[in-house]
N, CA, C and O atoms as a printed pandas DataFrame, in Angstrom:
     atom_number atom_name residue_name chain_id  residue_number  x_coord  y_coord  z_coord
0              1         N          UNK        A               1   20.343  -43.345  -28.484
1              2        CA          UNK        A               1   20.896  -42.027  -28.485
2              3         C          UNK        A               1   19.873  -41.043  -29.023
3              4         O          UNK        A               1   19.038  -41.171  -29.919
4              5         N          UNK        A               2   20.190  -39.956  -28.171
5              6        CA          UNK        A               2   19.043  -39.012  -29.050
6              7         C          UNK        A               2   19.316  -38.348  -30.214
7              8         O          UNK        A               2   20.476  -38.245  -30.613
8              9         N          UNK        A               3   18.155  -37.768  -30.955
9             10        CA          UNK        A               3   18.628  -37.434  -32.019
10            11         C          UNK        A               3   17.599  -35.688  -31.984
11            12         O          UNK        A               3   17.031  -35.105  -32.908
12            13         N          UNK        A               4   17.737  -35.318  -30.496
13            14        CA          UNK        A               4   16.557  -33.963  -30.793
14            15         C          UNK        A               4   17.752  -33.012  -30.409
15            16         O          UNK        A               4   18.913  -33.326  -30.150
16            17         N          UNK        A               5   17.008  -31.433  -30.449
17            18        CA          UNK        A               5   18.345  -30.296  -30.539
18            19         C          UNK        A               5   18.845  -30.026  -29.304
19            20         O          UNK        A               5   19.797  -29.248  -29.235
20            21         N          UNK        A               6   18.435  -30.471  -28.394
21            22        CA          UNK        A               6   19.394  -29.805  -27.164
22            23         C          UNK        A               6   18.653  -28.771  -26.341
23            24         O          UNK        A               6   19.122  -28.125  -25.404
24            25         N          UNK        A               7   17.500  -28.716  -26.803
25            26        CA          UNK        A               7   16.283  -27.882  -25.691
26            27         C          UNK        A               7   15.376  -29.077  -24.751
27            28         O          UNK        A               7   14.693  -30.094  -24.869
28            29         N          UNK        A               8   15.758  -28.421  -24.071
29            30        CA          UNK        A               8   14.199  -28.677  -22.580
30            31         C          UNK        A               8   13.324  -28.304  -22.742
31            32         O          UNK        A               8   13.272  -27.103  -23.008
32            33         N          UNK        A               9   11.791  -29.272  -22.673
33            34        CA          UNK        A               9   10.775  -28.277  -22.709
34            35         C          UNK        A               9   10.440  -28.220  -21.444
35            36         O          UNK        A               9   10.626  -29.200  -20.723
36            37         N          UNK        A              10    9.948  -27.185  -21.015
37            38        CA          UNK        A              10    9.811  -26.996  -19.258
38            39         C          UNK        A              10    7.965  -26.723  -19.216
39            40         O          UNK        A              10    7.415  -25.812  -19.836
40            41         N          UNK        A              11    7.171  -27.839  -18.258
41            42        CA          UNK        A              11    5.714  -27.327  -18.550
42            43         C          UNK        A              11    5.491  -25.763  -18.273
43            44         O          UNK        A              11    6.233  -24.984  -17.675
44            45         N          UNK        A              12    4.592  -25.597  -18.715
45            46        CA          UNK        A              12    4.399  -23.889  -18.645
46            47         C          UNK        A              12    3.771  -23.318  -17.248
47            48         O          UNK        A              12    2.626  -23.475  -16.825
48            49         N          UNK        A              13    4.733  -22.691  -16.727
49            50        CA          UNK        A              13    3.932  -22.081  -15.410
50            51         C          UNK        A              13    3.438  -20.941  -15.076
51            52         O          UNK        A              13    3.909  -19.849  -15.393
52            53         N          UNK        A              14    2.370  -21.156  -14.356
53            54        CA          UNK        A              14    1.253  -20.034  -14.634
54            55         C          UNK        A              14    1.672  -18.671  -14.619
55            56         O          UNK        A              14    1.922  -18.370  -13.452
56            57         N          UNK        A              15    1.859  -17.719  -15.388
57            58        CA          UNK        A              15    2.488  -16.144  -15.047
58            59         C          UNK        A              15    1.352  -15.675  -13.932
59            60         O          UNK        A              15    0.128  -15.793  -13.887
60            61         N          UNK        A              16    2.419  -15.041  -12.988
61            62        CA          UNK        A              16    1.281  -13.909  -12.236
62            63         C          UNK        A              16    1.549  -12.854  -13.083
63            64         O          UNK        A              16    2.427  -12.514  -13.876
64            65         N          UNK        A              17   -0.148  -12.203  -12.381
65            66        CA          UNK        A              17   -0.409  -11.247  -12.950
66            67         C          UNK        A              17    0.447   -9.904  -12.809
67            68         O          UNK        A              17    0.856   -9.556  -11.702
68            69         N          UNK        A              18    0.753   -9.021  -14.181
69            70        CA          UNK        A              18    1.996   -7.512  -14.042
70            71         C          UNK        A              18    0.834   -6.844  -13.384
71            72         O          UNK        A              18   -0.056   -6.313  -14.048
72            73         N          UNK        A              19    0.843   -6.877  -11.726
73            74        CA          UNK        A              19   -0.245   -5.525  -11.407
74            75         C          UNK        A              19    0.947   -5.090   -9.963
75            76         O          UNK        A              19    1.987   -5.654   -9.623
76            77         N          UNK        A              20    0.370   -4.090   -9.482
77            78        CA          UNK        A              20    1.507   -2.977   -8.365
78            79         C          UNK        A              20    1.114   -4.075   -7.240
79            80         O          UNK        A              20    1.854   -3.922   -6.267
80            81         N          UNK        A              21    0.088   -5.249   -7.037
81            82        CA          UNK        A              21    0.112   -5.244   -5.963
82            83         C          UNK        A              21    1.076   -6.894   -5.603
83            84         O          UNK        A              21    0.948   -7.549   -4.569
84            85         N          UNK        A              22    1.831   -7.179   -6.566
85            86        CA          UNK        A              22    3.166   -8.307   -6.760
86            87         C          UNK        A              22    4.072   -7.426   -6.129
87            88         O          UNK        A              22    5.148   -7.914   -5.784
88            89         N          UNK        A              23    3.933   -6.637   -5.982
89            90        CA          UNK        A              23    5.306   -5.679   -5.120
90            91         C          UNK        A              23    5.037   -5.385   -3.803
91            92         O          UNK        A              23    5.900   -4.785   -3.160
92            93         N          UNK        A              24    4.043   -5.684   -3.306
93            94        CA          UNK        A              24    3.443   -5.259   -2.177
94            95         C          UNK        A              24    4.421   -6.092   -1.068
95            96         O          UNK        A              24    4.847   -5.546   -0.050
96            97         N          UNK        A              25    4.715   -7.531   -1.438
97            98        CA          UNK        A              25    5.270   -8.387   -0.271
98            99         C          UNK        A              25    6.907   -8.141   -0.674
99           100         O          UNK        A              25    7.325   -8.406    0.453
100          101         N          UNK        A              26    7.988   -7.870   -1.344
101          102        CA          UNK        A              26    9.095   -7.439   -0.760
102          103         C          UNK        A              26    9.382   -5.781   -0.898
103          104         O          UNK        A              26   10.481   -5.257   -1.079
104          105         N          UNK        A              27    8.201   -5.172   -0.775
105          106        CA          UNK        A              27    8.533   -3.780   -0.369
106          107         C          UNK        A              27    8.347   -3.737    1.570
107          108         O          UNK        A              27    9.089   -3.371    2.482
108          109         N          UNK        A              28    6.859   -4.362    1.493
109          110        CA          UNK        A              28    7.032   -4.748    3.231
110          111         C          UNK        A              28    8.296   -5.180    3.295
111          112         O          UNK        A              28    9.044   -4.260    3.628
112          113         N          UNK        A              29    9.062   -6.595    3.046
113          114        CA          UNK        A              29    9.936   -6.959    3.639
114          115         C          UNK        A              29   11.157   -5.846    3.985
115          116         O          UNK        A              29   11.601   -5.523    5.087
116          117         N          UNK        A              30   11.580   -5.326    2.486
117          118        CA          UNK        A              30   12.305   -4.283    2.596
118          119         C          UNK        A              30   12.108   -3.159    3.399
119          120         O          UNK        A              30   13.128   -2.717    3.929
120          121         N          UNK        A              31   10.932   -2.517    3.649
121          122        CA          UNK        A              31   10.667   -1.575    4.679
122          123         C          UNK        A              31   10.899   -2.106    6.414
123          124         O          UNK        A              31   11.393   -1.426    7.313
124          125         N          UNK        A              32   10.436   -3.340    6.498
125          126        CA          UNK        A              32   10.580   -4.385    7.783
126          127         C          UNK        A              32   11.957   -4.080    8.338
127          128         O          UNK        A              32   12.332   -3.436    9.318
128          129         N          UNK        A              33   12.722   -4.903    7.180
129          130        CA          UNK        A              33   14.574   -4.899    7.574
130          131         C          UNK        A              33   14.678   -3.493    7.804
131          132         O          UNK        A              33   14.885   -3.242    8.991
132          133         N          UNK        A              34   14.614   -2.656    7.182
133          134        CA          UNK        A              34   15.178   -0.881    7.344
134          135         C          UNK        A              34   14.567   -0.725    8.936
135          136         O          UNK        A              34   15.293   -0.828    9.925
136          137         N          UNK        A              35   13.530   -0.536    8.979
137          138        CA          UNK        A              35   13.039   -0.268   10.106
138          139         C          UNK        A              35   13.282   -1.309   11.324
139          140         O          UNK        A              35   13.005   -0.874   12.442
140          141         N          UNK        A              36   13.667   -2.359   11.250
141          142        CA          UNK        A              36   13.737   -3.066   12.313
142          143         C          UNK        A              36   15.727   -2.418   12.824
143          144         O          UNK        A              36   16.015   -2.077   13.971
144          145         N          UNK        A              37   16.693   -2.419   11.698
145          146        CA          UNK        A              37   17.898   -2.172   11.427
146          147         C          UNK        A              37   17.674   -0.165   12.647
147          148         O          UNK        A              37   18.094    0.330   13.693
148          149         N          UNK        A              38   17.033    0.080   11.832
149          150        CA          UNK        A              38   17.078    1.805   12.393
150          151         C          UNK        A              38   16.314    1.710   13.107
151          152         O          UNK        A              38   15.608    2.647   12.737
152          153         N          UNK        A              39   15.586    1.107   14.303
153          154        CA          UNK        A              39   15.058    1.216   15.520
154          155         C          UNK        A              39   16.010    1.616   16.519
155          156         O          UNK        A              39   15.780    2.339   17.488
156          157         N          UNK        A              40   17.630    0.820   16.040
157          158        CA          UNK        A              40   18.225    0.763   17.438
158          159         C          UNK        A              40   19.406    2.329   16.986
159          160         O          UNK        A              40   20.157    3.025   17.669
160          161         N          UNK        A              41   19.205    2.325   16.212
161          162        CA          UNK        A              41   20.026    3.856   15.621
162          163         C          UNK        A              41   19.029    5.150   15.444
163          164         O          UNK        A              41   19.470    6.097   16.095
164          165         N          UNK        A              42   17.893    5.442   14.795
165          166        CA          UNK        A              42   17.326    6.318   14.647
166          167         C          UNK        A              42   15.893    5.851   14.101
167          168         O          UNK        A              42   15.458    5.369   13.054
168          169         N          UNK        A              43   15.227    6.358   15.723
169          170        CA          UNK        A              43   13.721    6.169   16.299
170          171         C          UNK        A              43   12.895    6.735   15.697
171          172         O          UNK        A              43   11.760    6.301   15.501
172          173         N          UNK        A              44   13.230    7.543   15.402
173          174        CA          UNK        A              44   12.288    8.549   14.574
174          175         C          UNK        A              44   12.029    7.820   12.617
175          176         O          UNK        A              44   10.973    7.893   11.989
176          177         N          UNK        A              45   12.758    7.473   12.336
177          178        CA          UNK        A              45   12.987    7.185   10.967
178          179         C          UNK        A              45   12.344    5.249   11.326
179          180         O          UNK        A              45   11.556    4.814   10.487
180          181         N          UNK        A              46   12.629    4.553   12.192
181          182        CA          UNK        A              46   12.488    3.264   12.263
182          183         C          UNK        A              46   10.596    3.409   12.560
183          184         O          UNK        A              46    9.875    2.657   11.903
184          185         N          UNK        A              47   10.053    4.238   13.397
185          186        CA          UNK        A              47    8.847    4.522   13.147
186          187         C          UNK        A              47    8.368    4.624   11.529
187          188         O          UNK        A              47    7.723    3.782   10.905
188          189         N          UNK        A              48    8.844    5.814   11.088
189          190        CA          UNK        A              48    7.929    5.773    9.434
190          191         C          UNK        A              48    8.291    4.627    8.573
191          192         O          UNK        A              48    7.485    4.171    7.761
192          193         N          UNK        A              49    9.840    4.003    8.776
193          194        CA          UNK        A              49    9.921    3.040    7.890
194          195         C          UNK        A              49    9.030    1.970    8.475
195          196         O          UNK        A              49    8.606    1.335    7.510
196          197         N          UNK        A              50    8.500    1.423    9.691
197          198        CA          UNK        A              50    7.830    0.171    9.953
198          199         C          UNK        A              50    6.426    0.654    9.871
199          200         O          UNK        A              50    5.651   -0.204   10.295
200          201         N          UNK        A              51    5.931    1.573    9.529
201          202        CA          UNK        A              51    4.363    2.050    9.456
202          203         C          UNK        A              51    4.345    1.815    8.164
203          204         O          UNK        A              51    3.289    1.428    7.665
204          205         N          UNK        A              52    5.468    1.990    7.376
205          206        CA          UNK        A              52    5.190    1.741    5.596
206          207         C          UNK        A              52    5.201    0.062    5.668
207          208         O          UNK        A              52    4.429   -0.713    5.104
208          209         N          UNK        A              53    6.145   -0.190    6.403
209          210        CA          UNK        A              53    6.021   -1.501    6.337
210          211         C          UNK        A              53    4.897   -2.390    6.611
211          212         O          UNK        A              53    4.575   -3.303    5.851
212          213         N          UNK        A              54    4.186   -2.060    7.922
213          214        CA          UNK        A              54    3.109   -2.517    8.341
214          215         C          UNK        A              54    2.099   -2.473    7.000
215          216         O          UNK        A              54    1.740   -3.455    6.350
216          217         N          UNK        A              55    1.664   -0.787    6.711
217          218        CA          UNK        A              55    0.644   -0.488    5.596
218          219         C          UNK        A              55    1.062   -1.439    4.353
219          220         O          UNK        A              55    0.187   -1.956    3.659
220          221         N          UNK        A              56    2.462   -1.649    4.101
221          222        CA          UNK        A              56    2.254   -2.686    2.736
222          223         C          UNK        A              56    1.667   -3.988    3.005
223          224         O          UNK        A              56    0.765   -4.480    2.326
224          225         N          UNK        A              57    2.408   -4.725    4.390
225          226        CA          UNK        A              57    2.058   -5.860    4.653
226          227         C          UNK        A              57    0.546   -6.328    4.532
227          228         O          UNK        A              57    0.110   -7.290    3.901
228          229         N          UNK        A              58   -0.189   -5.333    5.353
229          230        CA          UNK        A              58   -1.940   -5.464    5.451
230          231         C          UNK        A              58   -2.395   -5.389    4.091
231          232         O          UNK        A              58   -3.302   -6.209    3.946
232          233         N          UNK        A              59   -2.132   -4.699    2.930
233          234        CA          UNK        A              59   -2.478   -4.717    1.762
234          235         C          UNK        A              59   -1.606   -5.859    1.092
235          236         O          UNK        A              59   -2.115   -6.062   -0.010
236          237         N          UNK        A              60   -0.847   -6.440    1.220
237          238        CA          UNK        A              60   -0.352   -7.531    0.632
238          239         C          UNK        A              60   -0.509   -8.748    1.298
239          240         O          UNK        A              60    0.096   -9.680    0.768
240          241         N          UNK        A              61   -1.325   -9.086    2.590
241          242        CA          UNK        A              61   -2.061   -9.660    2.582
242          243         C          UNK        A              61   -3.258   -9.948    2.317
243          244         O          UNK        A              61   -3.691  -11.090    2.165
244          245         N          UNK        A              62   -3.864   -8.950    2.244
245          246        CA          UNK        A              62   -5.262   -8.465    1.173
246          247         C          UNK        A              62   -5.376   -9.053   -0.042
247          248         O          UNK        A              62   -6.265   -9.847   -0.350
248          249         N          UNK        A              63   -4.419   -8.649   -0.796
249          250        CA          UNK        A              63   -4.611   -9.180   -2.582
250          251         C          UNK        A              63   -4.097  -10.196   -2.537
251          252         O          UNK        A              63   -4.469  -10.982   -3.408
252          253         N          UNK        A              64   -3.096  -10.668   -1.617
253          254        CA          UNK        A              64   -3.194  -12.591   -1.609
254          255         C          UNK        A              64   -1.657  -13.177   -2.257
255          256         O          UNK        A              64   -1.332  -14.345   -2.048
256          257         N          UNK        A              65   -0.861  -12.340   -2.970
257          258        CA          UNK        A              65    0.092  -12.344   -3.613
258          259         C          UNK        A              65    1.480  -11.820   -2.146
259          260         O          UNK        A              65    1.668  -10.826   -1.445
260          261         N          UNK        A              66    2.122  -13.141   -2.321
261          262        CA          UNK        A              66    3.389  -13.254   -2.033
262          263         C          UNK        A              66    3.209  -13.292   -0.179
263          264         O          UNK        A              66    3.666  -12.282    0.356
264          265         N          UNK        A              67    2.697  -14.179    0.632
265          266        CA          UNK        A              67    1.980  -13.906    1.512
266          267         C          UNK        A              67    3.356  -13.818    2.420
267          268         O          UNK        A              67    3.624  -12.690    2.834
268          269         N          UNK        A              68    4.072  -14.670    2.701
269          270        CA          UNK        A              68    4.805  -14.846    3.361
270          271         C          UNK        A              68    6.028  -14.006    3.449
271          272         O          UNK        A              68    6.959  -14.087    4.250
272          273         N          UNK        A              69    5.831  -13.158    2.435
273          274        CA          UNK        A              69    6.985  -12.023    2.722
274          275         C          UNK        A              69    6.300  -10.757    3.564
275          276         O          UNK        A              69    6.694  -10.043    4.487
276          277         N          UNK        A              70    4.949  -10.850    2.701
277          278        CA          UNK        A              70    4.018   -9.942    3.579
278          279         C          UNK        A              70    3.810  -10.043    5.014
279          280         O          UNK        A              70    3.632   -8.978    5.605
280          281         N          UNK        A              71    3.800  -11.020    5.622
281          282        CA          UNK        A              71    3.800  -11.637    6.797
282          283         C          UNK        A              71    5.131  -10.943    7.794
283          284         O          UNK        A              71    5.224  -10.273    8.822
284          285         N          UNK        A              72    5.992  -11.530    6.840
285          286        CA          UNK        A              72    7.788  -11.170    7.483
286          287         C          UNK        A              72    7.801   -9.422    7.886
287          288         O          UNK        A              72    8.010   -8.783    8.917
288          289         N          UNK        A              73    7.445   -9.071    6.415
289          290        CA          UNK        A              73    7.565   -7.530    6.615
290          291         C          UNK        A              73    6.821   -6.995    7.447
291          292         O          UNK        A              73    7.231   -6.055    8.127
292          293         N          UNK        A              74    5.171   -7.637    7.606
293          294        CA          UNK        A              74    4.295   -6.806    8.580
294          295         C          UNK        A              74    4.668   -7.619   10.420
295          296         O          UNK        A              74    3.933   -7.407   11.385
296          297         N          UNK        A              75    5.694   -8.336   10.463
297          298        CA          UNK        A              75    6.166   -8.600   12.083
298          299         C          UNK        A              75    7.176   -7.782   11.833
299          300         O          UNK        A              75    6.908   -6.810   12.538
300          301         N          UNK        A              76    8.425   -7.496   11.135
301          302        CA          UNK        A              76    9.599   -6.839   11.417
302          303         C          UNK        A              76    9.413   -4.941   11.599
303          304         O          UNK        A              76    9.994   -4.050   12.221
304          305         N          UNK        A              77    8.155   -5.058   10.570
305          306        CA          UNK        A              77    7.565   -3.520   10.704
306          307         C          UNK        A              77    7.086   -3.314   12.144
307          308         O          UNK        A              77    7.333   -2.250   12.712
308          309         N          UNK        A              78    6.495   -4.172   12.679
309          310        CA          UNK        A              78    5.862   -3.982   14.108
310          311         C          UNK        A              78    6.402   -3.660   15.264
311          312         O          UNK        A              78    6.160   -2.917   16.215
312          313         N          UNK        A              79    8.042   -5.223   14.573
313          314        CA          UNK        A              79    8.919   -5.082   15.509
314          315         C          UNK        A              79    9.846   -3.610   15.888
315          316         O          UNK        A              79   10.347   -3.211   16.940
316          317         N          UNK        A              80    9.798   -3.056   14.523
317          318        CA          UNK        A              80   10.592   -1.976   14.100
318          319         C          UNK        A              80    9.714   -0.522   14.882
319          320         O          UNK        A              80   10.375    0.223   15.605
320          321         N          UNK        A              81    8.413   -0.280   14.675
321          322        CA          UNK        A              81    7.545    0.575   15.302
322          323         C          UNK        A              81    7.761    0.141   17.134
323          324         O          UNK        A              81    8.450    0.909   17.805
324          325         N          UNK        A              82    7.419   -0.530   17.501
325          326        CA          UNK        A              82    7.381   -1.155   18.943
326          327         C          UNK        A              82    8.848   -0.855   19.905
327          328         O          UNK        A              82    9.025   -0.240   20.957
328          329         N          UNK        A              83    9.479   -1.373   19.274
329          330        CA          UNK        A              83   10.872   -1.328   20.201
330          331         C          UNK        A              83   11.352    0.253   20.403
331          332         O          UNK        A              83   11.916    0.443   21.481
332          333         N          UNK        A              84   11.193    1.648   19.374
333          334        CA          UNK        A              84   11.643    2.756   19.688
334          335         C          UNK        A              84   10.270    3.286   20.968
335          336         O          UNK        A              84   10.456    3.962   21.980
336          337         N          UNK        A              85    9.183    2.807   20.557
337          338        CA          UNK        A              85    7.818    3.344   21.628
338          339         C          UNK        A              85    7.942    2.600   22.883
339          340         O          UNK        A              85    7.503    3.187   23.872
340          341         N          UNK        A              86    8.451    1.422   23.064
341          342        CA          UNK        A              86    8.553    1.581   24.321
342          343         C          UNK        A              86    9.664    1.768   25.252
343          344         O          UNK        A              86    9.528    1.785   26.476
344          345         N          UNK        A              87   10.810    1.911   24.600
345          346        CA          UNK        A              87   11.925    3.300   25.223
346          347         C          UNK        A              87   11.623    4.337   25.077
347          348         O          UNK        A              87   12.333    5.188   25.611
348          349         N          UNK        A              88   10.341    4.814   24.227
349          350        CA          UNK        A              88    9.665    6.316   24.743
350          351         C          UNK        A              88    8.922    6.042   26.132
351          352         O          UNK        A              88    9.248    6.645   27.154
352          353         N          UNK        A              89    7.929    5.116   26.097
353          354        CA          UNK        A              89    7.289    5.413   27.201
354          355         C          UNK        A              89    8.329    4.895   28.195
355          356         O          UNK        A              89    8.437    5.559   29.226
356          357         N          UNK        A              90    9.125    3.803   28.056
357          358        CA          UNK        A              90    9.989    3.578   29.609
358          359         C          UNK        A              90   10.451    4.970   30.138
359          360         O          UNK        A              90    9.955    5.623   31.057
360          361         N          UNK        A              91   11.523    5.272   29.338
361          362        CA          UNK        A              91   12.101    6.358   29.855
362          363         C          UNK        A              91   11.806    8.053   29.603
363          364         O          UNK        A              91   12.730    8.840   29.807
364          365         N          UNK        A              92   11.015    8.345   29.337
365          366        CA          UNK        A              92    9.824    9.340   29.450
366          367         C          UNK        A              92    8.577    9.446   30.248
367          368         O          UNK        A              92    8.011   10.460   30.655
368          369         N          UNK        A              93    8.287    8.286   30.379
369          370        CA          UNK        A              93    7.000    8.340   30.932
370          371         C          UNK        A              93    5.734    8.678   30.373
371          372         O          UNK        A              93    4.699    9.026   30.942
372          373         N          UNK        A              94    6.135    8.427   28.471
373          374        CA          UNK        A              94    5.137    8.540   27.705
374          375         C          UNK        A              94    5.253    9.909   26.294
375          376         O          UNK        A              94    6.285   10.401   25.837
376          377         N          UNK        A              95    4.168   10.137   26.003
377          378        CA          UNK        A              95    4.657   11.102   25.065
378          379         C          UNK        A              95    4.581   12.580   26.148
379          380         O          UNK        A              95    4.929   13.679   25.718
């Protein structure tokens, strides 16, 4: 039987570093979803939200931190930019 207090010791895992660019991969994501969500409602707004999205993604793949959200956000941003431009050019015939 044991006779210690009732704590876990858990090995110590490495802290990342407190810098702005740990935020970089779910602000893409978050900009991704908005903009992919408001492509099919409002074109105009699903553009700037997936250009923020894109711009975080490329910089949060850059500094190397949180890649795979960065990833998510910079396809859903793309997806989100892409789908209102080419129901501009289909049915316009461009800008």
């Amino acid at each position: 039987m044991g006779t210690g207090t009732g704590t876990v010791e858990s090995p110590e895992t490495p802290a990342t570093p407190a810098t702005p660019a740990t935020l970089y991969g779910p602000v893409s994501l978050g900009f991704g979803v908005i903009a992919l969500i408001a492509a099919f409602f409002l074109g105009l707004f699903a553009l700037l939200a997936g250009s923020l999205a894109i711009t975080f993604g490329v910089l949060g793949l850059i500094s190397g931190f949180n890649r795979t959200q960065c990833l998510a956000g910079l396809v859903l941003g793309a997806a989100g930019v892409l789908y209102p431009l080419s129901f501009l050019f289909a049915f316009t015939g461009g800008f």
